[in-house]
Backbone bond lengths (Angstrom), bond angles and torsions (degrees), N, CA, C in turn:
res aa  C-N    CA-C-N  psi(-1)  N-CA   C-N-CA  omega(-1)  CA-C   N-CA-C  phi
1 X - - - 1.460 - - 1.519 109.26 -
2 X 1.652 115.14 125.70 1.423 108.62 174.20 1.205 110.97 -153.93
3 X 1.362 111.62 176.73 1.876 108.56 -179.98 1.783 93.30 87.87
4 X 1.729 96.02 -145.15 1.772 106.58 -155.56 1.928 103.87 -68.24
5 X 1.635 91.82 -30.91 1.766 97.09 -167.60 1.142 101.51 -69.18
6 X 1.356 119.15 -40.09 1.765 101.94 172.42 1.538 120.49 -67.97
7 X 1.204 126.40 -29.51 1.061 111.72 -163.93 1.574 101.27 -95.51
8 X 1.344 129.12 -8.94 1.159 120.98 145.08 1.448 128.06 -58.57
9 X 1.626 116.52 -43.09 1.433 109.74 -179.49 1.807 106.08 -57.10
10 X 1.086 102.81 -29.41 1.630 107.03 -156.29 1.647 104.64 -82.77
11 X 1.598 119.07 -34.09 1.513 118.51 160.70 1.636 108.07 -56.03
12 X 1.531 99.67 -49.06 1.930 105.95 -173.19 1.703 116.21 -52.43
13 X 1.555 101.89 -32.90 1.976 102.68 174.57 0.950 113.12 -108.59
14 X 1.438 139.05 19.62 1.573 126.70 166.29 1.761 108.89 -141.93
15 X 1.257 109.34 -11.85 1.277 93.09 -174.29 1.911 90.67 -126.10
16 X 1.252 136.50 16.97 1.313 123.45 146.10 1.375 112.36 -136.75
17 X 1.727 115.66 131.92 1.628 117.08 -173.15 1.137 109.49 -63.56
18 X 1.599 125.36 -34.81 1.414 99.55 158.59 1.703 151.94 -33.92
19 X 1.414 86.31 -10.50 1.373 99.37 -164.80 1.621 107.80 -86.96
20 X 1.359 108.95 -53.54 1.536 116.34 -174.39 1.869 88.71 -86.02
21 X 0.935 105.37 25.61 2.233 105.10 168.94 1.357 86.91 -97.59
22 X 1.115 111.51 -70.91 1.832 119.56 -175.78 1.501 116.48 -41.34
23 X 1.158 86.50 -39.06 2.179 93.92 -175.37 1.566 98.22 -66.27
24 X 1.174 100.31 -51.91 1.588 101.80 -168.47 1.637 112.23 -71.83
25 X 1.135 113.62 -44.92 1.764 103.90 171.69 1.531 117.46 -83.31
26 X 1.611 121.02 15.53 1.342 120.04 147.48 2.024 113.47 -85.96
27 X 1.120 109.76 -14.62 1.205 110.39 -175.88 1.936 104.09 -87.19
28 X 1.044 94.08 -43.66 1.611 114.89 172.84 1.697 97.48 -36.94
29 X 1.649 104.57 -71.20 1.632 114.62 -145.91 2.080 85.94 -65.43
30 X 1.276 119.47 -29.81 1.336 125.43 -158.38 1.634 104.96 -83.63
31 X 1.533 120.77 -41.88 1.167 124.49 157.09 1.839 125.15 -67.66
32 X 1.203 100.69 0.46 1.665 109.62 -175.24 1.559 100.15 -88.85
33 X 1.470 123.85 -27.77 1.404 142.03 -146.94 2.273 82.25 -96.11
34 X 1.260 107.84 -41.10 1.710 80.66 -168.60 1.392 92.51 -96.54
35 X 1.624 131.80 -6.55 1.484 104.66 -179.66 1.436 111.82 -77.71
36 X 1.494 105.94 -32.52 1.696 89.69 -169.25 1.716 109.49 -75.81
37 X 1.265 108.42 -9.70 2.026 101.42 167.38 1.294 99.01 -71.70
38 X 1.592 119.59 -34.89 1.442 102.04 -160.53 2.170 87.49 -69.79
39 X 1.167 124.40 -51.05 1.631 131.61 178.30 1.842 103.63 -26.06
40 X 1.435 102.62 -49.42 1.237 106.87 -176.56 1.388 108.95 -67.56
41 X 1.202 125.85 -24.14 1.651 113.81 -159.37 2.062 91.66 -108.37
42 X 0.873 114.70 -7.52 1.224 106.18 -175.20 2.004 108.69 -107.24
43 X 1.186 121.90 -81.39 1.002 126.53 172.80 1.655 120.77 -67.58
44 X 1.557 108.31 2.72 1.728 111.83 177.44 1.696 93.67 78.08
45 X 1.064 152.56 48.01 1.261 157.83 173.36 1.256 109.87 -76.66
46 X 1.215 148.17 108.63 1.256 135.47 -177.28 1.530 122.06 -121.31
47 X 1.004 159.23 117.78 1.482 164.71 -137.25 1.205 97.19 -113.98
48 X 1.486 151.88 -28.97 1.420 146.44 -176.42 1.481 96.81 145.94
49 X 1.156 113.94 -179.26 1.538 139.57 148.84 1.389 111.00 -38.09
50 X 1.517 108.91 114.21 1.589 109.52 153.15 1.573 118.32 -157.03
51 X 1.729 89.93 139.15 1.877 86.63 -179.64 1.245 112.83 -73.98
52 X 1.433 119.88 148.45 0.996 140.56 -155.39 2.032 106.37 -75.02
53 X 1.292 110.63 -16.32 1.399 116.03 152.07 1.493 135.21 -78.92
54 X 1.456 104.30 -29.94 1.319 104.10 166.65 1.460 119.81 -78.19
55 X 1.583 115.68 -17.83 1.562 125.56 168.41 1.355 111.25 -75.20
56 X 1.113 123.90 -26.11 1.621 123.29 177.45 1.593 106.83 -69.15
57 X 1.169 106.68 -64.31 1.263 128.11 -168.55 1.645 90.42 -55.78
58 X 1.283 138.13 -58.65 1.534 135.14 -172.51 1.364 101.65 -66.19
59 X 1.093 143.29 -35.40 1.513 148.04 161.36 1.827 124.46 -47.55
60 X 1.286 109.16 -33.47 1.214 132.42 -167.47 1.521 98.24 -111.46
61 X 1.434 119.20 -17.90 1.428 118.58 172.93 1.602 109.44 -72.21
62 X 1.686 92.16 -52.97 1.474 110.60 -179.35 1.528 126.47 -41.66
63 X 1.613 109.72 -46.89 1.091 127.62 174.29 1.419 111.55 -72.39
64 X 1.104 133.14 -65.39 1.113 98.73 153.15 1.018 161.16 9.26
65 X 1.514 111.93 -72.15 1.212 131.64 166.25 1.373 109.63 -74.35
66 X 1.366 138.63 -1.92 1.719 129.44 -171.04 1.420 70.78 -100.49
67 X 1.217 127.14 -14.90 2.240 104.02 -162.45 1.416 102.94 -87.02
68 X 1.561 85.73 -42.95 1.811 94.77 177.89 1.424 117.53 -40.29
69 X 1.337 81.98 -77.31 1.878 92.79 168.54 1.198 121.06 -12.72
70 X 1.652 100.79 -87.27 1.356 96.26 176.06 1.296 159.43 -19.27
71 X 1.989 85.18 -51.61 1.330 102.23 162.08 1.504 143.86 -57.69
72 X 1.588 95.84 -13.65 1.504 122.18 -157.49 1.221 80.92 -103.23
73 X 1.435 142.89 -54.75 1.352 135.84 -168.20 1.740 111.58 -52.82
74 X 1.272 104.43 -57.67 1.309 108.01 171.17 0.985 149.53 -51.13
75 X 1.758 103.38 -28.11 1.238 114.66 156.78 1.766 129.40 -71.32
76 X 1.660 97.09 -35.47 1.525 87.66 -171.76 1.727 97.45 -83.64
77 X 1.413 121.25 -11.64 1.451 107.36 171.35 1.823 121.59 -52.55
78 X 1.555 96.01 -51.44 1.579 128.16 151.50 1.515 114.36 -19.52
79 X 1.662 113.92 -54.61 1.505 116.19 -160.34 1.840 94.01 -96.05
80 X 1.336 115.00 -13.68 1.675 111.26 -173.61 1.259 92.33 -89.93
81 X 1.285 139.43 -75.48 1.321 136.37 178.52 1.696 106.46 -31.46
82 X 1.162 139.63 -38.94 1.385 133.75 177.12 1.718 104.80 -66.48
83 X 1.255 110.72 -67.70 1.600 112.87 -179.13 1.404 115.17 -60.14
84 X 1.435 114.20 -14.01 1.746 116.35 158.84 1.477 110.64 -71.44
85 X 1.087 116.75 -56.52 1.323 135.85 176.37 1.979 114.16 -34.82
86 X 1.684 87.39 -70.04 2.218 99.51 161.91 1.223 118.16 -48.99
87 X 1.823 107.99 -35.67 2.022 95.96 176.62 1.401 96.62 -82.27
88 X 0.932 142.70 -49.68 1.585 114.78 -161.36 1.564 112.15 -72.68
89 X 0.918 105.34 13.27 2.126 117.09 -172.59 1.988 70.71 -90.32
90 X 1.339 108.83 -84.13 1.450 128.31 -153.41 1.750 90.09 -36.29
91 X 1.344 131.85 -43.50 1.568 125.71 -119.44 1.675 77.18 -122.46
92 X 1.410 128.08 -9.31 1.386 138.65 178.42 1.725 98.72 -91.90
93 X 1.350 126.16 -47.71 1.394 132.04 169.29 1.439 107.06 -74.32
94 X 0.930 128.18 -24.82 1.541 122.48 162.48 1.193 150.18 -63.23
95 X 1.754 97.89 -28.57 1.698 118.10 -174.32 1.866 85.15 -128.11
96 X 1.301 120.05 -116.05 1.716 116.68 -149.56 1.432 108.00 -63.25
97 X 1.187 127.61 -27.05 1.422 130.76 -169.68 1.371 112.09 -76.13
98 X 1.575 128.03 -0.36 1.318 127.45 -170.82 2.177 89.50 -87.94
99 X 1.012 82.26 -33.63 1.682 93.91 -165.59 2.402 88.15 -59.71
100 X 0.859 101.55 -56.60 1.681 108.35 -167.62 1.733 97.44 -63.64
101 X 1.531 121.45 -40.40 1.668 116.45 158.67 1.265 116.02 -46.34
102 X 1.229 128.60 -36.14 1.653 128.48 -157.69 1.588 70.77 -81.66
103 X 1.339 130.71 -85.10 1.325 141.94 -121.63 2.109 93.18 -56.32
104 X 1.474 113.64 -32.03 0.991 144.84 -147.62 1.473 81.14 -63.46
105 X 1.243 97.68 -88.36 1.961 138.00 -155.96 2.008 94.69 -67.12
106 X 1.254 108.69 -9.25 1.465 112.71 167.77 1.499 134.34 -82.86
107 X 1.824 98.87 -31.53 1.133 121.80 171.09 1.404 120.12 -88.38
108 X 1.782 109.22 -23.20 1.373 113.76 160.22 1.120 127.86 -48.90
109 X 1.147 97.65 -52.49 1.747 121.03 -169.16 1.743 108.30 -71.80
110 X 1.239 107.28 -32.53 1.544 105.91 -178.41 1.583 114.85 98.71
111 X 1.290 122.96 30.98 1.181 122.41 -163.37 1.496 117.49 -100.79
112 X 1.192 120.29 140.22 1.156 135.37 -161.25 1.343 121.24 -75.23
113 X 1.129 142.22 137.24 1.760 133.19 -173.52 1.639 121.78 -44.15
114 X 1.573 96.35 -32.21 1.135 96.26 165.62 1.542 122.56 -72.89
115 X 0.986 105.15 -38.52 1.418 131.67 -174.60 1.439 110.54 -42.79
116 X 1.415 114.13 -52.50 1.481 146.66 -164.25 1.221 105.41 -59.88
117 X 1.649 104.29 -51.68 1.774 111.13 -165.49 1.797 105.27 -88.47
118 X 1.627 104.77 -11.46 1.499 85.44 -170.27 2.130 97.15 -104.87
119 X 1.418 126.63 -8.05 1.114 132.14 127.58 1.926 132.90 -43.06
120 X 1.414 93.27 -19.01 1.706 86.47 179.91 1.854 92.83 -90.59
121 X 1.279 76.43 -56.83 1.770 90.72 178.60 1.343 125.46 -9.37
122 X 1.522 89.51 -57.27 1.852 122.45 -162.29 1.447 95.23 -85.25
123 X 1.350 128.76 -39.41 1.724 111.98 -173.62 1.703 96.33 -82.93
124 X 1.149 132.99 -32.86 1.498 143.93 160.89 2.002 95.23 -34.81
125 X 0.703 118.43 -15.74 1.798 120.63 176.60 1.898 95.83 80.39
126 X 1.192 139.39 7.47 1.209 132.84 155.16 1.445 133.04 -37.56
127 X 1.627 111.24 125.80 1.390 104.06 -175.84 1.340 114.49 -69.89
128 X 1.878 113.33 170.51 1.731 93.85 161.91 1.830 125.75 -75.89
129 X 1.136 100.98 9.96 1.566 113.05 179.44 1.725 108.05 -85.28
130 X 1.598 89.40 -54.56 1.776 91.87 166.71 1.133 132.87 -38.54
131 X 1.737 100.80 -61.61 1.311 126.04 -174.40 1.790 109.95 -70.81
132 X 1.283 118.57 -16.05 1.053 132.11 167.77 2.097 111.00 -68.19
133 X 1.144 86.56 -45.83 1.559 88.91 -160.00 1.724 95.49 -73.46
134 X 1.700 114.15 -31.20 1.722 106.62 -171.50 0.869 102.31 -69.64
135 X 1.455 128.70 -43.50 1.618 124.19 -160.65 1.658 90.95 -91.73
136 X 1.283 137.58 22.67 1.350 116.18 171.87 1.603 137.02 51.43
137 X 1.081 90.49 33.35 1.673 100.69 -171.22 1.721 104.16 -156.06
138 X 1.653 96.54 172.37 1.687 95.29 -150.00 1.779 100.58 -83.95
139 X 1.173 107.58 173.16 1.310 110.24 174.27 1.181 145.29 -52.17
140 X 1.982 95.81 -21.78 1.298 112.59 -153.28 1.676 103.02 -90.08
141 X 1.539 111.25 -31.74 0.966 122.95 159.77 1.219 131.27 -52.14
142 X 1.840 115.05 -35.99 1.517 137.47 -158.88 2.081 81.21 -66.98
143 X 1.543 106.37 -49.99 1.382 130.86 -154.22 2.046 92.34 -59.56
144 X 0.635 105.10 -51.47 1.343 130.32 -165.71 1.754 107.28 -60.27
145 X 1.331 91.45 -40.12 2.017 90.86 -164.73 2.002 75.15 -94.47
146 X 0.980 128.73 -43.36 1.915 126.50 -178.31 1.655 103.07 -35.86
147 X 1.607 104.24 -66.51 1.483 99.67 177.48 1.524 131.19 -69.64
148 X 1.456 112.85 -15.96 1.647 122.98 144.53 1.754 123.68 -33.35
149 X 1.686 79.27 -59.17 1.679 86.73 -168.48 1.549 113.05 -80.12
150 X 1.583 120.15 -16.54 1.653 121.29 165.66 1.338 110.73 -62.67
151 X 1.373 124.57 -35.29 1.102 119.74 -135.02 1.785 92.93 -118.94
152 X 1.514 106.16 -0.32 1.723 108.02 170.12 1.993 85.98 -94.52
153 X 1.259 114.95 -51.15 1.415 127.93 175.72 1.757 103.36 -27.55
154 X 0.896 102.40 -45.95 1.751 112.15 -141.17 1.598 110.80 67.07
155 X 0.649 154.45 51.30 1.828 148.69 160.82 1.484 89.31 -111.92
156 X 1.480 99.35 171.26 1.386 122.72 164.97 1.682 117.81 -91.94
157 X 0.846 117.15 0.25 1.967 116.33 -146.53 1.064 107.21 178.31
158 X 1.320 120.43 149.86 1.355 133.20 165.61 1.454 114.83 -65.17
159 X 0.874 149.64 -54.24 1.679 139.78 148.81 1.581 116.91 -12.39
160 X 1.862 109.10 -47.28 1.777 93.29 -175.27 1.926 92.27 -94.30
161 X 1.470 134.83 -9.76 1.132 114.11 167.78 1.451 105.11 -66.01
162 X 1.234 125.72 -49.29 1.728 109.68 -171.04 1.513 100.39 -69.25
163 X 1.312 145.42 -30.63 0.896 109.84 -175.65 1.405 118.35 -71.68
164 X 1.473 119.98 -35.09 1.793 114.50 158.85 1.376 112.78 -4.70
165 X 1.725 110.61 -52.88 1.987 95.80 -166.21 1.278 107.57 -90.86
166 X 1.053 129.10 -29.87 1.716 136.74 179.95 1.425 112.41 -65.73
167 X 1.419 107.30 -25.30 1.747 99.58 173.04 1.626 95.00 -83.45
168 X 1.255 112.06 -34.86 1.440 102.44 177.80 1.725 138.97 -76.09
169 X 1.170 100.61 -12.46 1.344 113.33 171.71 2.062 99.12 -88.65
170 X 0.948 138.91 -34.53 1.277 143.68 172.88 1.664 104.35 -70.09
171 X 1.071 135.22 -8.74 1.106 133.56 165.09 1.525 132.39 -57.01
172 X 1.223 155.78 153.49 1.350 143.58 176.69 1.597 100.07 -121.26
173 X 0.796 114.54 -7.90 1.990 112.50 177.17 1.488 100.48 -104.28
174 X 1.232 100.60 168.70 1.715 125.39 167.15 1.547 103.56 -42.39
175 X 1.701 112.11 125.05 1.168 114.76 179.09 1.824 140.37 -50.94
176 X 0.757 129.81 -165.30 1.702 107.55 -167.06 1.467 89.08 -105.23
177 X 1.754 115.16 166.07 0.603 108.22 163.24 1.150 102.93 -141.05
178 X 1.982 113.57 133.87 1.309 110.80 -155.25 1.539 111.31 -122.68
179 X 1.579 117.37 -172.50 1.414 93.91 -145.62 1.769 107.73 -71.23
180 X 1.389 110.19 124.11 1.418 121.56 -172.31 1.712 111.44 -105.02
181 X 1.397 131.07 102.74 1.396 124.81 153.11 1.216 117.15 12.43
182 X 1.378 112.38 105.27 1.718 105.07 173.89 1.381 105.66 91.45
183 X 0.868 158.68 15.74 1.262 143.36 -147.48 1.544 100.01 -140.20
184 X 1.252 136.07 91.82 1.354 121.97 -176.84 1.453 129.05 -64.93
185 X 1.195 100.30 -18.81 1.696 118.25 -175.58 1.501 94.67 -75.10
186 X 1.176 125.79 -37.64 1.771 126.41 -153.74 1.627 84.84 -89.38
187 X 1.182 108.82 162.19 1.379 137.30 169.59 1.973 127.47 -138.49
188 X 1.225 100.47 133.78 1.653 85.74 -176.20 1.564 113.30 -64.07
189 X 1.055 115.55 145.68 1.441 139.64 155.81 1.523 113.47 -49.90
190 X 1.563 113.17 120.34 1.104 109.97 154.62 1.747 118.59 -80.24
191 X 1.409 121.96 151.48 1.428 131.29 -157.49 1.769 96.12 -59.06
192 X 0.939 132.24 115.36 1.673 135.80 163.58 1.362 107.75 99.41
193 X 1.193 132.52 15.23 1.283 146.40 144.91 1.903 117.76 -73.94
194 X 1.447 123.88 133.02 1.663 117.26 -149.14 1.795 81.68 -128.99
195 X 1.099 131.77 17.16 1.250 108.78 -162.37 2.148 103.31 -162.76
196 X 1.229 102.00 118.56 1.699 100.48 -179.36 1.341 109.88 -52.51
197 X 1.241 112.65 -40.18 1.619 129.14 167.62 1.259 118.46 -42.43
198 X 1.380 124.07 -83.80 1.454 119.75 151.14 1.253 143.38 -28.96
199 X 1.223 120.73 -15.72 1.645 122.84 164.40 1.548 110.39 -107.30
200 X 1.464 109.29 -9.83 1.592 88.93 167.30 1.660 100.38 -96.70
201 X 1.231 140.30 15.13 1.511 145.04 166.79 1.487 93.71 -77.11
């Protein structure tokens, strides 16, 4: 199954309870079909008249349907455990893993210790006066290692460096990898360009 019908079946069993209601009271009506033969053969239980072809055939329907089922269960168990699996990726890049991106895209870039803290600083929304006064030193310098770190970045500004991680934490694939020192595959960024992809287009 592929294309719209799957991805309808797959919205229909995990993302509405109606859905696994239906699964489950088709297994119900299909398991109802061998208990009451088994009712009949034990306590004399009898449901009415039936030819013994139309009982086969309802027996073999039934089963069926317990395989079906199954199969259907397993799968959408299959597709919840996966979309459990993608949020804690997202909600893992969201909370501690932003800290291991910085460290990441820092070492790409080639940035200097100093470099590091007055780049954390600066996506931290810190002025250069702030960032001046923690690191104890004058502004002009603060100014100086900022346009270092754009210009290892490729961005123009602190606005398109933070956005670097926010497009990257919104991502669902393997994180970017941007233009990093040494790296022949990587390429610098032109300033307002968000993507390695896009500047080699």
């Amino acid at each position: 199954m592929k294309g719209p019908g799957r991805n309808g079946l797959h919205r229909f069993l995990t993302r509405r309870p109606i859905g696994l209601a239906v699964l489950l009271l088709f297994q119900i009506l299909c398991a109802a079909v061998f208990i009451t033969d088994i009712l009949s053969s034990v306590i004399g239980f009898n449901a009415g008249p039936l030819s013994w072809q139309f009982r086969e055939l309802l027996e073999l329907g039934a089963a069926l349907g317990l395989v079906t089922g199954i199969a259907l269960g397993a799968w959408a168990l299959r597709l919840a455990m996966a979309e459990r699996n993608v949020a804690e990726e997202r909600l893992r890049r969201a909370s501690g893993a932003f800290a291991e991106i910085l460290e990441e895209r820092f070492g790409e870039w080639g940035l200097t210790p100093a470099e590091r803290d007055v780049a954390l600083f600066a996506i931290k929304g810190l002025s250069t006066a702030q960032i001046a006064g923690l690191r104890e030193t004058s502004e002009g310098t603060v100014k100086a290692q900022t346009n270092a770190i754009y210009r290892k970045a490729g961005v123009s500004g602190r606005p398109q460096l933070l956005s670097l991680f926010i497009d990257e934490l919104m991502r669902d694939d393997d994180p970017l990898r941007l233009g990093a020192p040494g790296n022949p595959a990587a390429k610098p960024r032109e300033p307002g360009v968000r993507s390695r992809d896009q500047s080699a287009a």
